[in-house]
Chimera marker file (.cmm) of the C-alpha trace (Angstrom):
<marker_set name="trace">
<marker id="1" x="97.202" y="148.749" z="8.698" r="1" g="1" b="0" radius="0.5"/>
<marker id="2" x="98.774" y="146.285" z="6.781" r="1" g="1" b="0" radius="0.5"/>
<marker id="3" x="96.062" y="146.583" z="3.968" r="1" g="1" b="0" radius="0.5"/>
<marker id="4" x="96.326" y="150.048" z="4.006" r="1" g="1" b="0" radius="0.5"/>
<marker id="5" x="100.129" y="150.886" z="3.432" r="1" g="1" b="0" radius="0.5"/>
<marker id="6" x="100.236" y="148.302" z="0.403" r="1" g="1" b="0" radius="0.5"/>
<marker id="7" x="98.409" y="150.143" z="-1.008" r="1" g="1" b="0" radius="0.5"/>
<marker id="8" x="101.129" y="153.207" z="-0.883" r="1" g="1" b="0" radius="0.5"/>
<marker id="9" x="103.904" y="153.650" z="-3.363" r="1" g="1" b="0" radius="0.5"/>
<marker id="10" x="107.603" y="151.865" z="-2.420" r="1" g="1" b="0" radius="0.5"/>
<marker id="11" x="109.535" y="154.569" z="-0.656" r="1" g="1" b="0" radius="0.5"/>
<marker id="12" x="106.166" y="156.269" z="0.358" r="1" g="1" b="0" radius="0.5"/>
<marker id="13" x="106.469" y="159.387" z="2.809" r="1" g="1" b="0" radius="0.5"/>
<marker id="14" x="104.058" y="158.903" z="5.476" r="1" g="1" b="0" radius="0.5"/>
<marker id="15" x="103.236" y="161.179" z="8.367" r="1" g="1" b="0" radius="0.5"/>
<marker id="16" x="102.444" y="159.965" z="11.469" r="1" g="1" b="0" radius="0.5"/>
<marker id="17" x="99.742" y="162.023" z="13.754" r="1" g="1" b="0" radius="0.5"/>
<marker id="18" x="100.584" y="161.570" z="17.187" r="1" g="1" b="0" radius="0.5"/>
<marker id="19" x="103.162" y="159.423" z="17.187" r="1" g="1" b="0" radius="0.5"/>
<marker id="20" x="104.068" y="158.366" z="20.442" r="1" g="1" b="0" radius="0.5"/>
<marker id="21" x="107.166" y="156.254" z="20.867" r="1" g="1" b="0" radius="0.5"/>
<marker id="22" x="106.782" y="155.128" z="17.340" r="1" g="1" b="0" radius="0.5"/>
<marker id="23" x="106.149" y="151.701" z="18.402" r="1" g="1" b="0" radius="0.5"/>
<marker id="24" x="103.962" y="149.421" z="16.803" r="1" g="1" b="0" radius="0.5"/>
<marker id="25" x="102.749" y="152.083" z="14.103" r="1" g="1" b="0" radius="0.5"/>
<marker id="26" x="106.114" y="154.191" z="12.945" r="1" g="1" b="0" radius="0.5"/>
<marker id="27" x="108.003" y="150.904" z="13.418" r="1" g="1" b="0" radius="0.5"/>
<marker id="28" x="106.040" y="148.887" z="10.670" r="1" g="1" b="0" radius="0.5"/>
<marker id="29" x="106.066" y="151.743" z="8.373" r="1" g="1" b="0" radius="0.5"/>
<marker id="30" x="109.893" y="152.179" z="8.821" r="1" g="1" b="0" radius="0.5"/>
<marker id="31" x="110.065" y="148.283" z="8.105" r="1" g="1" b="0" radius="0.5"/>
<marker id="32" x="108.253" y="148.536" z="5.308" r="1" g="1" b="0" radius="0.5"/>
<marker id="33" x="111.115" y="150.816" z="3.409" r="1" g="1" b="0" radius="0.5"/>
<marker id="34" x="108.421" y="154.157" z="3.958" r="1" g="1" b="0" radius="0.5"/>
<marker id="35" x="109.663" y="157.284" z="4.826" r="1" g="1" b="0" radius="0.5"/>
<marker id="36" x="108.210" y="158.217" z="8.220" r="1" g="1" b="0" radius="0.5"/>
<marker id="37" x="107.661" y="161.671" z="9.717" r="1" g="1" b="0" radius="0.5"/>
<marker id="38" x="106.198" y="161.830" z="13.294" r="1" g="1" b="0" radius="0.5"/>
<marker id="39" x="104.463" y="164.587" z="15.318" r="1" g="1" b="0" radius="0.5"/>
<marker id="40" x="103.365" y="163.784" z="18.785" r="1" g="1" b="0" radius="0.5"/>
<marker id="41" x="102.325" y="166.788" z="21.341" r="1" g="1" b="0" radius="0.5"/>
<marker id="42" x="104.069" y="164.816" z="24.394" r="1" g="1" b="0" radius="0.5"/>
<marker id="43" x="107.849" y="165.820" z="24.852" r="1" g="1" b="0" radius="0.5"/>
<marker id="44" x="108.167" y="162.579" z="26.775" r="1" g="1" b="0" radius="0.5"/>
<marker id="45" x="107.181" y="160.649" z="23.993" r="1" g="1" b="0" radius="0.5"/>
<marker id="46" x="109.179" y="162.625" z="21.087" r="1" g="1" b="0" radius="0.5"/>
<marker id="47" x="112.536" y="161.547" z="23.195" r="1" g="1" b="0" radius="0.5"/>
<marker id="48" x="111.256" y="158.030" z="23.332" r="1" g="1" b="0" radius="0.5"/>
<marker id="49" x="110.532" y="158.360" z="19.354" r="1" g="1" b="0" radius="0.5"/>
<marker id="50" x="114.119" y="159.750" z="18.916" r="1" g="1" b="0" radius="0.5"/>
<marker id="51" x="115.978" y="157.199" z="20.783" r="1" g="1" b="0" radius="0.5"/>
<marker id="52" x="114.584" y="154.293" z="19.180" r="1" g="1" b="0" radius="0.5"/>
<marker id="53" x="114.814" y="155.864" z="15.852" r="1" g="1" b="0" radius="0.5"/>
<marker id="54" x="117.536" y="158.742" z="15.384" r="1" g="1" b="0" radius="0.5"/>
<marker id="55" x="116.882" y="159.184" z="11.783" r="1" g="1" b="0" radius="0.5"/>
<marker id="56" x="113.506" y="159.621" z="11.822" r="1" g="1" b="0" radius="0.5"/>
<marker id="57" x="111.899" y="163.518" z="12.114" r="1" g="1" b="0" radius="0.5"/>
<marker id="58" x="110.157" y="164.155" z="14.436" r="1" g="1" b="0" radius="0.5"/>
<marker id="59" x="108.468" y="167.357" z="15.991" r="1" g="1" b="0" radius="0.5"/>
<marker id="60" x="107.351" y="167.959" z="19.195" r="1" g="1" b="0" radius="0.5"/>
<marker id="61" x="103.937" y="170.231" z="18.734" r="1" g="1" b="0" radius="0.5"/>
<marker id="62" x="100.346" y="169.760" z="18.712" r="1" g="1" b="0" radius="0.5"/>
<marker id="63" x="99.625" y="167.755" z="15.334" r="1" g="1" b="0" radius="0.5"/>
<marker id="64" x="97.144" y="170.215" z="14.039" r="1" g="1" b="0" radius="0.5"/>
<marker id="65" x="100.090" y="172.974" z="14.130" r="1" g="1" b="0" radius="0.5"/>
<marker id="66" x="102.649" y="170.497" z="13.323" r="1" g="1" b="0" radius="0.5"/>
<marker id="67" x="105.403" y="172.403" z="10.286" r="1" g="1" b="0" radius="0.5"/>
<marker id="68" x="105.474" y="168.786" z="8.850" r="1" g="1" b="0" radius="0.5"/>
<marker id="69" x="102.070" y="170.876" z="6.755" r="1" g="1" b="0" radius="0.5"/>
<marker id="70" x="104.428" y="172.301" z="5.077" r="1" g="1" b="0" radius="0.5"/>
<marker id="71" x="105.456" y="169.601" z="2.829" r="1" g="1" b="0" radius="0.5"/>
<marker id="72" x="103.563" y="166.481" z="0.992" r="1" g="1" b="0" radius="0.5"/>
<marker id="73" x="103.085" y="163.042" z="1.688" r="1" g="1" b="0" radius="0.5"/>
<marker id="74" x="102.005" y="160.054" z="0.151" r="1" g="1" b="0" radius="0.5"/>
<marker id="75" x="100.001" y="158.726" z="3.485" r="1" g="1" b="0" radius="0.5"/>
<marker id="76" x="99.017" y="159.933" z="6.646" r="1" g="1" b="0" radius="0.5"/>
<marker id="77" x="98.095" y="157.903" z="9.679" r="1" g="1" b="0" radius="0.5"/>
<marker id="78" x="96.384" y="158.847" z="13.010" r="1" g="1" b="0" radius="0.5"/>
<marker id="79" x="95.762" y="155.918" z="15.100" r="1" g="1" b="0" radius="0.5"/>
<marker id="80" x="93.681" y="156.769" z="18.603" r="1" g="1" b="0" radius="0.5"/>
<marker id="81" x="94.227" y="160.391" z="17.935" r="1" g="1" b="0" radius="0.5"/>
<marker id="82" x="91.398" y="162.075" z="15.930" r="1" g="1" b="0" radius="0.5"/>
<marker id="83" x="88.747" y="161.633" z="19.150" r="1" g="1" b="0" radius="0.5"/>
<marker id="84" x="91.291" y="162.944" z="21.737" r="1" g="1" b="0" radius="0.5"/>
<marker id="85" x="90.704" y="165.936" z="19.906" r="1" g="1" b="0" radius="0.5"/>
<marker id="86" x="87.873" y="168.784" z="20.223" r="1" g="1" b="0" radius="0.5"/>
<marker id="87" x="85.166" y="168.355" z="17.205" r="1" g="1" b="0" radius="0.5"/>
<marker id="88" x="86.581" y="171.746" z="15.556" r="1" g="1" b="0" radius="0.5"/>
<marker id="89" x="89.944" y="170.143" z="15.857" r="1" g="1" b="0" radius="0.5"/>
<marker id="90" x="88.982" y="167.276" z="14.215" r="1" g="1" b="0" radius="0.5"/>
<marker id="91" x="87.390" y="169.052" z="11.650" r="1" g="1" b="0" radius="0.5"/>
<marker id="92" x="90.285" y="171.249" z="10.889" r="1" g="1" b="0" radius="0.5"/>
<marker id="93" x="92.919" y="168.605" z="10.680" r="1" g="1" b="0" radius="0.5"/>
<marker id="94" x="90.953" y="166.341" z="8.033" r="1" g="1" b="0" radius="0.5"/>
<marker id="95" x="91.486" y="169.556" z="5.687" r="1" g="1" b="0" radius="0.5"/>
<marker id="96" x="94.819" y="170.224" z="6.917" r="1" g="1" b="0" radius="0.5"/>
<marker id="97" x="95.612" y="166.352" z="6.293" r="1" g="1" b="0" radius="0.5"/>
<marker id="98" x="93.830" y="166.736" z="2.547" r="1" g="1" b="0" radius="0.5"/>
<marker id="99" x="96.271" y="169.621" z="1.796" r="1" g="1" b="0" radius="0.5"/>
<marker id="100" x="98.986" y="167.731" z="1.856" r="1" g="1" b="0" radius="0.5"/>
<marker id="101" x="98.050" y="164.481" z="0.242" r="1" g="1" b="0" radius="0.5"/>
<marker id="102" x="98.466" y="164.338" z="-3.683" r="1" g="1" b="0" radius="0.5"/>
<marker id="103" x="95.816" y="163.082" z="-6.194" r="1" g="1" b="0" radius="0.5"/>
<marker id="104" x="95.708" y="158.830" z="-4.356" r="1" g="1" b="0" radius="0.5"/>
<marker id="105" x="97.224" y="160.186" z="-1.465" r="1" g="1" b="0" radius="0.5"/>
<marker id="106" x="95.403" y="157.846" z="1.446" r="1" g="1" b="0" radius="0.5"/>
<marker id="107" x="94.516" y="158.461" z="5.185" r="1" g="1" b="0" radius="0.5"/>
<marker id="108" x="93.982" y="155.952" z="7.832" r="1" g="1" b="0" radius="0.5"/>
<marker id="109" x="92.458" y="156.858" z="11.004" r="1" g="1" b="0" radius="0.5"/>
<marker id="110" x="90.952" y="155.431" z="14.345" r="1" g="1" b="0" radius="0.5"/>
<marker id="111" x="87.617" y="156.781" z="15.962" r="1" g="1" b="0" radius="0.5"/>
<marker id="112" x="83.802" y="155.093" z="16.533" r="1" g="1" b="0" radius="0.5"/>
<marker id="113" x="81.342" y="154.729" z="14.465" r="1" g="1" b="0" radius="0.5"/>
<marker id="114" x="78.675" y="156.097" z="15.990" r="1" g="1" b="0" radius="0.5"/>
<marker id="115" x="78.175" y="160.199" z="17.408" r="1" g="1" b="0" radius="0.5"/>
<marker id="116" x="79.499" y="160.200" z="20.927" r="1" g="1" b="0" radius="0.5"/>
<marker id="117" x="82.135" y="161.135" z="23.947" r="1" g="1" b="0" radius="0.5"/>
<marker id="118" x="83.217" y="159.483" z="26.731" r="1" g="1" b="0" radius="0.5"/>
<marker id="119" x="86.190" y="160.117" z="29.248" r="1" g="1" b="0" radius="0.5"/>
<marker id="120" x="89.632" y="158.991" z="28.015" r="1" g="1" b="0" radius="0.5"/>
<marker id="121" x="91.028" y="156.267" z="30.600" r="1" g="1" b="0" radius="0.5"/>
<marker id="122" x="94.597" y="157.508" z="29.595" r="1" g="1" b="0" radius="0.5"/>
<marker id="123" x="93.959" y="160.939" z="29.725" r="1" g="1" b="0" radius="0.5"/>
<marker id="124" x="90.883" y="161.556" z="31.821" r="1" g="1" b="0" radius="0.5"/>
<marker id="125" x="90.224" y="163.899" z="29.058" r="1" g="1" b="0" radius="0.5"/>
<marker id="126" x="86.729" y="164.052" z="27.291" r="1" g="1" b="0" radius="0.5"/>
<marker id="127" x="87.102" y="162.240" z="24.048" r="1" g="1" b="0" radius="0.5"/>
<marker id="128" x="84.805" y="162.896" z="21.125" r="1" g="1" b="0" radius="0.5"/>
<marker id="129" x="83.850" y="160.827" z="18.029" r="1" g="1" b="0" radius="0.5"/>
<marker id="130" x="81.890" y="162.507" z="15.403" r="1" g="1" b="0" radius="0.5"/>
<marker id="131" x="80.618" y="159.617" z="13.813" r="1" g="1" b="0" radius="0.5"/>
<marker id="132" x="80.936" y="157.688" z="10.767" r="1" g="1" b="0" radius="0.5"/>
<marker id="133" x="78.196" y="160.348" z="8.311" r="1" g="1" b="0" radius="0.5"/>
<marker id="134" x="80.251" y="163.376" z="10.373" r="1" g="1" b="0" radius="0.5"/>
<marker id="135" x="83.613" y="162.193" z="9.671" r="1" g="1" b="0" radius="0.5"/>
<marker id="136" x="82.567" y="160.922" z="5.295" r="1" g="1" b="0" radius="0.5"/>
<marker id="137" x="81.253" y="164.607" z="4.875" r="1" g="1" b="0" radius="0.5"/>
<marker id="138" x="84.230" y="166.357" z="6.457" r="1" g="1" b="0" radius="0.5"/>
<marker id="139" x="86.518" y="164.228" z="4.445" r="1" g="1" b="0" radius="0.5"/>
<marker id="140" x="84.329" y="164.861" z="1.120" r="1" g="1" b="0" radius="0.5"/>
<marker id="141" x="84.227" y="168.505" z="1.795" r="1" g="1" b="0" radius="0.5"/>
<marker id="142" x="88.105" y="168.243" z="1.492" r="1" g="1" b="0" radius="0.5"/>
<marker id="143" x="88.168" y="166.179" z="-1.568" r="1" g="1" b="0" radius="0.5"/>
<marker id="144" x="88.351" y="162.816" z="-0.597" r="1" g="1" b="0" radius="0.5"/>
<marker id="145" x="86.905" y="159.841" z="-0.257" r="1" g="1" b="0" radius="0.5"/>
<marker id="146" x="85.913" y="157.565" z="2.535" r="1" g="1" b="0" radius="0.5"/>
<marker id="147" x="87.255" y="154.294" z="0.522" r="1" g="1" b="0" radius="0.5"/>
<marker id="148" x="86.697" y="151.886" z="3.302" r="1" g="1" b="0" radius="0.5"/>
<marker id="149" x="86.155" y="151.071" z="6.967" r="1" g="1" b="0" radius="0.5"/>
<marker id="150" x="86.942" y="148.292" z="9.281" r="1" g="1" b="0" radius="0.5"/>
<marker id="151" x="85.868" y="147.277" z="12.425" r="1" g="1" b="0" radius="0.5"/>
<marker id="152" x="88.578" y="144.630" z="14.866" r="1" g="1" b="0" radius="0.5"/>
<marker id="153" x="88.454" y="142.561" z="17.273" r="1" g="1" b="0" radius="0.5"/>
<marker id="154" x="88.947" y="145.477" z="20.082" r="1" g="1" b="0" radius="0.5"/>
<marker id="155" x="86.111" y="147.056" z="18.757" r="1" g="1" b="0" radius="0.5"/>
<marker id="156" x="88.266" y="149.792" z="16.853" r="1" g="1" b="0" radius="0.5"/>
<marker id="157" x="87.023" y="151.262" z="14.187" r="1" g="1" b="0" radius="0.5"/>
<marker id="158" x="89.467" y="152.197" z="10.648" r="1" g="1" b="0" radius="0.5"/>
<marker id="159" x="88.161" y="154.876" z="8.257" r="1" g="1" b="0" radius="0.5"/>
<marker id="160" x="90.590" y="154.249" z="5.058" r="1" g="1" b="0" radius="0.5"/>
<marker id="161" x="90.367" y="157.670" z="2.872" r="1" g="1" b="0" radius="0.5"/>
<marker id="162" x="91.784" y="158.833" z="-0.414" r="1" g="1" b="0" radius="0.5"/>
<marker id="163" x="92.466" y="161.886" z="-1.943" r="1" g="1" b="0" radius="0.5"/>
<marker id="164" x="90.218" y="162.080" z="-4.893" r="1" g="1" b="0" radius="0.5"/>
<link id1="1" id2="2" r="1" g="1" b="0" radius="0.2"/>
<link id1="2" id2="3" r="1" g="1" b="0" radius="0.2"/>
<link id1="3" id2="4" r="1" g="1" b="0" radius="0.2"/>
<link id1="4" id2="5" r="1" g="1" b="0" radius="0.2"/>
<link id1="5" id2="6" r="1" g="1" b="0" radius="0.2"/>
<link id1="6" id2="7" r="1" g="1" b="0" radius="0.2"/>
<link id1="7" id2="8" r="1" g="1" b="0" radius="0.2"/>
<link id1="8" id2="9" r="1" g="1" b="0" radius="0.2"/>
<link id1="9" id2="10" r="1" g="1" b="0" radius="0.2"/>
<link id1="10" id2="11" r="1" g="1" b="0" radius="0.2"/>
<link id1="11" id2="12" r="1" g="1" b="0" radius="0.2"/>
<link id1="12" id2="13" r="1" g="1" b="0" radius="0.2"/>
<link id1="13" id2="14" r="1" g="1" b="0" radius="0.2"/>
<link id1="14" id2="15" r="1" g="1" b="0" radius="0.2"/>
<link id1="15" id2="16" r="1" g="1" b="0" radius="0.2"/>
<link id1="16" id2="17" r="1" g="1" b="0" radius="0.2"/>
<link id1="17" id2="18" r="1" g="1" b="0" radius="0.2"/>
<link id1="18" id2="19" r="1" g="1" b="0" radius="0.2"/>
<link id1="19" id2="20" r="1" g="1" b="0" radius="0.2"/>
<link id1="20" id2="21" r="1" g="1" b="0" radius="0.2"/>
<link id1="21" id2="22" r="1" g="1" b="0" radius="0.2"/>
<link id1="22" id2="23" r="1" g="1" b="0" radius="0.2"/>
<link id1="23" id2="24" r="1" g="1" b="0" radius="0.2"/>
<link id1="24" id2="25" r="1" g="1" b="0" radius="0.2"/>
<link id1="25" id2="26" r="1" g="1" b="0" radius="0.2"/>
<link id1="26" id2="27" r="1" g="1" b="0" radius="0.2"/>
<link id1="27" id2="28" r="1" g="1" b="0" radius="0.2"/>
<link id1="28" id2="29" r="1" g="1" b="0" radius="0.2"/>
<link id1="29" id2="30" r="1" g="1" b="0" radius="0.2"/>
<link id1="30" id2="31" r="1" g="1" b="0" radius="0.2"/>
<link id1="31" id2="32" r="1" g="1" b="0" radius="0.2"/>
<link id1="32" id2="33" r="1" g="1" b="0" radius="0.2"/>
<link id1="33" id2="34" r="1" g="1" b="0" radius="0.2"/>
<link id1="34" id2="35" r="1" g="1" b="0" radius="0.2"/>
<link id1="35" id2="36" r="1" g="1" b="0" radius="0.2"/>
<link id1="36" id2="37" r="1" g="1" b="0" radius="0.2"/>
<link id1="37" id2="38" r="1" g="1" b="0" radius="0.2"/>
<link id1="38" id2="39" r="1" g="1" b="0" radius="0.2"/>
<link id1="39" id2="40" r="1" g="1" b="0" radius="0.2"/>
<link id1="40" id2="41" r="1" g="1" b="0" radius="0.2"/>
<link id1="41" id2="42" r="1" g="1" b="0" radius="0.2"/>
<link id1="42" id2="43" r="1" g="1" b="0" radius="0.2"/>
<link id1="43" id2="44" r="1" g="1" b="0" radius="0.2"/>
<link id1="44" id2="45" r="1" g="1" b="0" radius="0.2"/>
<link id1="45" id2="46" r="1" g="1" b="0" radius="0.2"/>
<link id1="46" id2="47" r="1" g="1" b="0" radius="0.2"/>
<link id1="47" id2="48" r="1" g="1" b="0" radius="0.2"/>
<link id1="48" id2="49" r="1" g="1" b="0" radius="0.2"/>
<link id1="49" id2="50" r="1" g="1" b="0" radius="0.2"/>
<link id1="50" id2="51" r="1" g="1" b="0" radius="0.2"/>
<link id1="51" id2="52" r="1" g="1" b="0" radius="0.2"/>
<link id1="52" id2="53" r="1" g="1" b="0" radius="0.2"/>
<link id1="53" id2="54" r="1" g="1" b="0" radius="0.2"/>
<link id1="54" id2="55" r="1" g="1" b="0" radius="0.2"/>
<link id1="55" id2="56" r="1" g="1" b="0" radius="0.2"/>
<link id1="56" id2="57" r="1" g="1" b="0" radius="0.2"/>
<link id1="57" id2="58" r="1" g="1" b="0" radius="0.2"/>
<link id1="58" id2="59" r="1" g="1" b="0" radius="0.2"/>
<link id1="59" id2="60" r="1" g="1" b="0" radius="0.2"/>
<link id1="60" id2="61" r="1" g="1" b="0" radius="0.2"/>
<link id1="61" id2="62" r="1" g="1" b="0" radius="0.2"/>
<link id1="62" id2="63" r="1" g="1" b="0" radius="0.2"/>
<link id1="63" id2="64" r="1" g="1" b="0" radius="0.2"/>
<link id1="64" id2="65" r="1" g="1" b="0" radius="0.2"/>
<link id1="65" id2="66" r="1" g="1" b="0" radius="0.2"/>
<link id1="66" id2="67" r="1" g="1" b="0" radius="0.2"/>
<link id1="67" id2="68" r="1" g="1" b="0" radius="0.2"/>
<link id1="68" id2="69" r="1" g="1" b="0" radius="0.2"/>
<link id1="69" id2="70" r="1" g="1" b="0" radius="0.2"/>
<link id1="70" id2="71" r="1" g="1" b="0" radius="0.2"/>
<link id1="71" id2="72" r="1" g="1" b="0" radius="0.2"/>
<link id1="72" id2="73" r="1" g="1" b="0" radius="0.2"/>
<link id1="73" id2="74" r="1" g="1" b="0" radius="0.2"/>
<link id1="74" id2="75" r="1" g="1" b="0" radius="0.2"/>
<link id1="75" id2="76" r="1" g="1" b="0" radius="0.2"/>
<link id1="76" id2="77" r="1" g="1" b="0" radius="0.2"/>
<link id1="77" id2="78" r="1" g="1" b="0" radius="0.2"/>
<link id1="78" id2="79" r="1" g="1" b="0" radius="0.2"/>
<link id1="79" id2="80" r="1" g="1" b="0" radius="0.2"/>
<link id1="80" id2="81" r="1" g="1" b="0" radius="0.2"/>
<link id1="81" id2="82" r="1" g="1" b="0" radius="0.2"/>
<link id1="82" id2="83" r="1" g="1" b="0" radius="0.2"/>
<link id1="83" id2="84" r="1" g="1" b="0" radius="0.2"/>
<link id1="84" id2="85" r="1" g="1" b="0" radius="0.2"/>
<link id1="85" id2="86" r="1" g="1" b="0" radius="0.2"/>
<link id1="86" id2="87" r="1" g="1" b="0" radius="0.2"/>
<link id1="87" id2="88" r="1" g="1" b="0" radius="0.2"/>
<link id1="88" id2="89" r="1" g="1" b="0" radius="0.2"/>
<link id1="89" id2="90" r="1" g="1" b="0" radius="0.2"/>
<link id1="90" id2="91" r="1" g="1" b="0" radius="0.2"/>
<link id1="91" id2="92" r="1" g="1" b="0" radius="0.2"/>
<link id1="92" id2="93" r="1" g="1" b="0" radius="0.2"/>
<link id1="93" id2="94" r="1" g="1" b="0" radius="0.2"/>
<link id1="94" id2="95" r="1" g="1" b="0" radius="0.2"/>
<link id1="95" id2="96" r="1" g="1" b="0" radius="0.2"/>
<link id1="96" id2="97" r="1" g="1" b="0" radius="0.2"/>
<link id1="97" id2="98" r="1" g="1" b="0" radius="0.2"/>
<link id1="98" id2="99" r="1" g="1" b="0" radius="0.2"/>
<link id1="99" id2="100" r="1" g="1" b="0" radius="0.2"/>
<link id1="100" id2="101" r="1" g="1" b="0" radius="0.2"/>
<link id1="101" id2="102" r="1" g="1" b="0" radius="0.2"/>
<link id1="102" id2="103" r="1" g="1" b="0" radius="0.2"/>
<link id1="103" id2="104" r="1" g="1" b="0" radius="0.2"/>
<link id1="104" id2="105" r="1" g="1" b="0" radius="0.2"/>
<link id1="105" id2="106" r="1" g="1" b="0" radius="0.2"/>
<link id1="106" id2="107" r="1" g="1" b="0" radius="0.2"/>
<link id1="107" id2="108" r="1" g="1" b="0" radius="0.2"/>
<link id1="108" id2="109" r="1" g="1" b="0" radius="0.2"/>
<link id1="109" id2="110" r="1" g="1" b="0" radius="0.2"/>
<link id1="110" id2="111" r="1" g="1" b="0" radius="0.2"/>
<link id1="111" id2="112" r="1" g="1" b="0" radius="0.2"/>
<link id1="112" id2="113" r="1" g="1" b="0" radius="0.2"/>
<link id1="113" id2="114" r="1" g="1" b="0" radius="0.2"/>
<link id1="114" id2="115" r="1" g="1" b="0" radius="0.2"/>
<link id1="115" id2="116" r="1" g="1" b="0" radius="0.2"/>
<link id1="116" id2="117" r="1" g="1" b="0" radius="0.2"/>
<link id1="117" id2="118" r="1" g="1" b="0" radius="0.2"/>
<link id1="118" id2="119" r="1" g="1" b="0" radius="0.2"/>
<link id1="119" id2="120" r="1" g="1" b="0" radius="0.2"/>
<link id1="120" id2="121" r="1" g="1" b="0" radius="0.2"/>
<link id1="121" id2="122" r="1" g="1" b="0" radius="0.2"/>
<link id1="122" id2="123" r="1" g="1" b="0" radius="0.2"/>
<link id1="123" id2="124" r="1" g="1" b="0" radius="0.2"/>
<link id1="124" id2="125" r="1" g="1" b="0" radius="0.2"/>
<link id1="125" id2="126" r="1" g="1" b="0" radius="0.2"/>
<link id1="126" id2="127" r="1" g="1" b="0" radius="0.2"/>
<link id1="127" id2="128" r="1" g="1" b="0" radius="0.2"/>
<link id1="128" id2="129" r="1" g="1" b="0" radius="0.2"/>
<link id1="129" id2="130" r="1" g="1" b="0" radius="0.2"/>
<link id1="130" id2="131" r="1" g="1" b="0" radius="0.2"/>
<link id1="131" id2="132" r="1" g="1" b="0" radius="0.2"/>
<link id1="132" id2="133" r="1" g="1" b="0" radius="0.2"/>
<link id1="133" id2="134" r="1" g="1" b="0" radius="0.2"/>
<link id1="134" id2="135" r="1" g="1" b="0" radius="0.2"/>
<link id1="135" id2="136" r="1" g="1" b="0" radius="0.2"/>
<link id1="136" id2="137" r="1" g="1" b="0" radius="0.2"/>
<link id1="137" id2="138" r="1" g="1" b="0" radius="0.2"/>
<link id1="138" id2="139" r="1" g="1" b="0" radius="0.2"/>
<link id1="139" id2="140" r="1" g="1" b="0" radius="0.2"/>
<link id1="140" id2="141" r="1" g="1" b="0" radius="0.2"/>
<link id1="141" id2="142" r="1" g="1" b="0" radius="0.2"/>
<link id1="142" id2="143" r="1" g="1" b="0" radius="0.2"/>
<link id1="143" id2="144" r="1" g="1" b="0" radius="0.2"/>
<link id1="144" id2="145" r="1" g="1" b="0" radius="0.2"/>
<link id1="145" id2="146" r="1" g="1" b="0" radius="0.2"/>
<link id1="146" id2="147" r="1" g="1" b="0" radius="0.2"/>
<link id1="147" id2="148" r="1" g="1" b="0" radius="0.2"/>
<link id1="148" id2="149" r="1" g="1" b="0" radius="0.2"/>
<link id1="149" id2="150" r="1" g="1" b="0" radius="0.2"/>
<link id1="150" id2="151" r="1" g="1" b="0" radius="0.2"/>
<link id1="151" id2="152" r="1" g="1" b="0" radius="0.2"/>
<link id1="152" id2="153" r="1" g="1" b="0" radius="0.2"/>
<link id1="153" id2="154" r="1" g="1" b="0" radius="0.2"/>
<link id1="154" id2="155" r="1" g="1" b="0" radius="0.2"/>
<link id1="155" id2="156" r="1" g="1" b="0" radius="0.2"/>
<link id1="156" id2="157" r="1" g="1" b="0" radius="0.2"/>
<link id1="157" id2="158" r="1" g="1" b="0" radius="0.2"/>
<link id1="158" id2="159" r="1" g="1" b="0" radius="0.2"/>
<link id1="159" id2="160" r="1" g="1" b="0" radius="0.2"/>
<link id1="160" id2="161" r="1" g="1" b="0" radius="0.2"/>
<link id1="161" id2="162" r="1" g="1" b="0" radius="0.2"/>
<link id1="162" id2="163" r="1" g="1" b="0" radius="0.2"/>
<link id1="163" id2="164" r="1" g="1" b="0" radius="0.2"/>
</marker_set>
């Protein structure tokens, strides 16, 4: 992630997709002098966000009908969100995402490579990966660009976009 938000303006307003607690991925973004909204579905979670930063927004909704669309940001980041949603989801969110990135405007998010699902162990909940091809045509659909991927040393996949 590190690669990824130097590449952002100083002061950037980033928008973090389910959020959580906003520890390890809100923190370094705070740290970093960004702006950082958060949206995160779990009302348990929003209070933890809240309490360890008071400044911060953040909304408690479903990210895909989060009113933080309403506004623009410089980056947006979904970490081990994007497969706990259904395909259509998925789908839907990458152009809601690309609506509110400016021209450079970058997206980092989490999901496998390859075409498959599997059953969360934290949710129990079928999780879904389109696949690498799935997930560069949705975003070029939307007008971006699939500028990178990486893979770590837990086996989790990074697709680094940009708004074209």
């Amino acid at each position: 992630m590190t690669d990824w938000s130097q590449k952002l303006p100083d002061r950037a307003t980033v928008l973090d997709l389910g959020c959580g607690n906003g520890v390890p991925i809100s923190q370094a973004l705070i740290e970093r002098g960004f702006n950082v909204y958060g949206v995160d579905a779990s009302a348990r979670m929003v209070a933890a966000f809240r309490a360890s930063f008071p400044t911060v927004p953040v909304e408690c909704a479903a990210v895909e009908d989060s009113d933080f669309f309403g506004r623009t940001f410089d980056g947006v980041v979904a970490w081990g969100l994007f497969f706990l949603l259904d395909a259509e989801v998925q789908r839907r969110l990458i152009a809601k995402v690309a609506a509110v990135l400016p021209s450079g405007g970058r997206l980092l998010f989490t999901a496998p490579s390859e075409s498959c699902s599997w059953a969360d162990a934290m949710t129990g909940r079928t999780s879904i990966s389109l696949g690498y091809e799935a997930y560069r045509k949705a975003l070029e659909a939307e007008g971006m660009s699939l500028v990178g991927t990486r893979l770590d040393e837990g086996e989790n996949h990074y697709y680094f976009a940009q708004k074209t």
